[in-house]
KOLDRENLO-368228 format. One record per residue (C-alpha): residue number from 1; residue in three letters; x, y, z. Coordinates in steps of 0.02 Angstrom, whole numbers, always signed. Example, Ala and Ser with C-alpha at 12.3 -4.5 7.8 and 13.67 -1.06 7.14 Angstrom:
<atom roba="1" fipa="ala" c1="+615" c2="-225" c3="+390"/>
<atom roba="2" fipa="ser" c1="+684" c2="-53" c3="+357"/>
//
This chain:
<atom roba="1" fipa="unk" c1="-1152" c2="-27" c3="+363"/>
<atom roba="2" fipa="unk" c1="-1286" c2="+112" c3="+441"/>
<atom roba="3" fipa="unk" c1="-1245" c2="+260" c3="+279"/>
<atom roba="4" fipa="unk" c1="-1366" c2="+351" c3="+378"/>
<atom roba="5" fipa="unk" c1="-1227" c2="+381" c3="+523"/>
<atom roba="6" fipa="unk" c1="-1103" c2="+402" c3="+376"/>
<atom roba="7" fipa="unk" c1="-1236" c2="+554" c3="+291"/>
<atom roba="8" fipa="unk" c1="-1278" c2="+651" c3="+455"/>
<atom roba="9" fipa="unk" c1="-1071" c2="+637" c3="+486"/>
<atom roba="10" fipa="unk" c1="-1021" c2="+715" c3="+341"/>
<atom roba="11" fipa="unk" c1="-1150" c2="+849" c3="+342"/>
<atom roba="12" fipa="unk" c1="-1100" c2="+891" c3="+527"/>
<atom roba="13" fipa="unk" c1="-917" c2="+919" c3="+482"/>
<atom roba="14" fipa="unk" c1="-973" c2="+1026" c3="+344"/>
<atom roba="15" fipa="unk" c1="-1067" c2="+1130" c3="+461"/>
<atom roba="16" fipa="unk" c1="-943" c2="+1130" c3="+594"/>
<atom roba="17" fipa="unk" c1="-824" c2="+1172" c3="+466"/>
<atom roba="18" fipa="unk" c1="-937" c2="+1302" c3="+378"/>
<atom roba="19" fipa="unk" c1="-961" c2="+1386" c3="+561"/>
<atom roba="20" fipa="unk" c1="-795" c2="+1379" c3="+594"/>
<atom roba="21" fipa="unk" c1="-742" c2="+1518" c3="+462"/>
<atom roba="22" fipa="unk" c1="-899" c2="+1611" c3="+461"/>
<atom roba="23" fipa="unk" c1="-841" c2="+1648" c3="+659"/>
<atom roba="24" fipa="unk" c1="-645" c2="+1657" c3="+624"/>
<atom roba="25" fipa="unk" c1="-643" c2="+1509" c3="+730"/>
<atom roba="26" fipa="unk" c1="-475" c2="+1377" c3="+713"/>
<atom roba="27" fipa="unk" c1="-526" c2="+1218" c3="+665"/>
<atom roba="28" fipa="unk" c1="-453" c2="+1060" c3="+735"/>
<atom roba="29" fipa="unk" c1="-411" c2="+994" c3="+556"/>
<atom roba="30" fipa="unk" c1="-271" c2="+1008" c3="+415"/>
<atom roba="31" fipa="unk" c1="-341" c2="+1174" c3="+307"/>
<atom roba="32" fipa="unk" c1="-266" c2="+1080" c3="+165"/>
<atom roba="33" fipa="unk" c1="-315" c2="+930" c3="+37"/>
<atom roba="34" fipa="unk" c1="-145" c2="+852" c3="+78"/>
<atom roba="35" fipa="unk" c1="-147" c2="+858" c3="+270"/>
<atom roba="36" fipa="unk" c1="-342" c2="+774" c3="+269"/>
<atom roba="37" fipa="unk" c1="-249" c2="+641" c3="+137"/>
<atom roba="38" fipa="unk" c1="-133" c2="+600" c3="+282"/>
<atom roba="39" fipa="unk" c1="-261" c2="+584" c3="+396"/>
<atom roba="40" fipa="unk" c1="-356" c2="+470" c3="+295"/>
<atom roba="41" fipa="unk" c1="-194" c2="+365" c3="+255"/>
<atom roba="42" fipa="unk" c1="-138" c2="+345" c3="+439"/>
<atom roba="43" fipa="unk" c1="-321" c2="+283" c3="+494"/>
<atom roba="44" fipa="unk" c1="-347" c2="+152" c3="+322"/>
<atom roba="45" fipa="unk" c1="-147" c2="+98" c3="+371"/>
<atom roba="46" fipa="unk" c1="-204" c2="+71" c3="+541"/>
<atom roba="47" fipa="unk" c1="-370" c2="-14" c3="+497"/>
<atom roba="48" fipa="unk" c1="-280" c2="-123" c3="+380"/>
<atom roba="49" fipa="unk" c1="-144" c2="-185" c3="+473"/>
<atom roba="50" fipa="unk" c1="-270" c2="-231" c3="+617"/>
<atom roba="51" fipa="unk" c1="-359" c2="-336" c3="+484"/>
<atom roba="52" fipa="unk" c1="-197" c2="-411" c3="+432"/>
<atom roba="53" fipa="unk" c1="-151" c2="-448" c3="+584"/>
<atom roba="54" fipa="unk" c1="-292" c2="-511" c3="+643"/>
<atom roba="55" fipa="unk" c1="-301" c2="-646" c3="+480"/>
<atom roba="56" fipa="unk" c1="-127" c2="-703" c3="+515"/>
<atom roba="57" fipa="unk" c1="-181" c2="-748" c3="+698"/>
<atom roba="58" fipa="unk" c1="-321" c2="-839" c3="+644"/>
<atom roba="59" fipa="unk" c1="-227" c2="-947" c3="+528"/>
<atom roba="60" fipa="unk" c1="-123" c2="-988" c3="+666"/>
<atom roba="61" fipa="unk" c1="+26" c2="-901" c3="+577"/>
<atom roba="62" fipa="unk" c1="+158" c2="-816" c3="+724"/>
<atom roba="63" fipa="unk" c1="+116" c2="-641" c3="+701"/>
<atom roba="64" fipa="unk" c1="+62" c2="-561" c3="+871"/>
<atom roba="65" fipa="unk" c1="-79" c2="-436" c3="+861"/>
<atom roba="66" fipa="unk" c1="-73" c2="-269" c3="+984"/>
<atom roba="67" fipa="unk" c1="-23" c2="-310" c3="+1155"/>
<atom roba="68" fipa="unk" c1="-137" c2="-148" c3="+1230"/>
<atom roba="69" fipa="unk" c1="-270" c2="-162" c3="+1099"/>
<atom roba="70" fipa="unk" c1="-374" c2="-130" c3="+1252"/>
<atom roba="71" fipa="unk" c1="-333" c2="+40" c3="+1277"/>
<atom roba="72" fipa="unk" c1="-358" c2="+96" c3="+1086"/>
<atom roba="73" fipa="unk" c1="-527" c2="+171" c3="+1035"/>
<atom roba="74" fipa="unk" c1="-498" c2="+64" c3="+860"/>
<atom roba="75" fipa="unk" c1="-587" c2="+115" c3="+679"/>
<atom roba="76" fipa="unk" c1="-760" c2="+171" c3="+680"/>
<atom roba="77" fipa="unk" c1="-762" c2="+37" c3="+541"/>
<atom roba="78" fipa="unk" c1="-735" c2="-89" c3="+679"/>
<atom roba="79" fipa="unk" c1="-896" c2="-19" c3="+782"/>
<atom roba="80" fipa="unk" c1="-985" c2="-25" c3="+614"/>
<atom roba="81" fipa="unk" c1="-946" c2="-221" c3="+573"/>
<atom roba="82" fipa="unk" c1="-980" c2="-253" c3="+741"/>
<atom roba="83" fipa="unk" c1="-1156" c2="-204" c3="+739"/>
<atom roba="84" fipa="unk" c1="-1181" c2="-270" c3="+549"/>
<atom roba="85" fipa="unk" c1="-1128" c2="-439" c3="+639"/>
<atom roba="86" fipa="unk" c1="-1262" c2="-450" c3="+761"/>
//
């Protein structure tokens, strides 16, 4: 896992978010704790049920994966075990 990436991320967001209400600008995220918590859930749920998913099919087990899998951007954890991988 590059923590680098994961560093200059989250001190980007702070600054975008920092810039945001020093300008009175909206931001294009929940302005609570409990909206970001349901942001985090819905993309672990998704991550996790792609892993699941993806175990079952490789035990042979009759559990199709996503039929347009194609068309999804996926996890950035995905990207990041990708490149660990090679």
């Amino acid at each position: 896992m590059n923590y680098t990436k994961i560093a200059l991320g989250l001190v980007l967001s702070f600054v975008v978010g920092a810039g945001c209400k020093l300008f009175g600008i909206p931001a294009a995220s929940p302005p609570v704790l409990s909206g970001a918590l349901l942001v985090f859930a819905m993309s672990s749920g998704y991550w996790l049920v792609d892993r699941y998913l993806a175990r079952s099919q490789a035990r042979g087990q009759s559990r199709p994966a996503a039929q347009n899998k194609q068309h999804c951007g996926g996890h950035a954890l995905e990207g990041a075990a990708k490149e660990a991988s090679k």
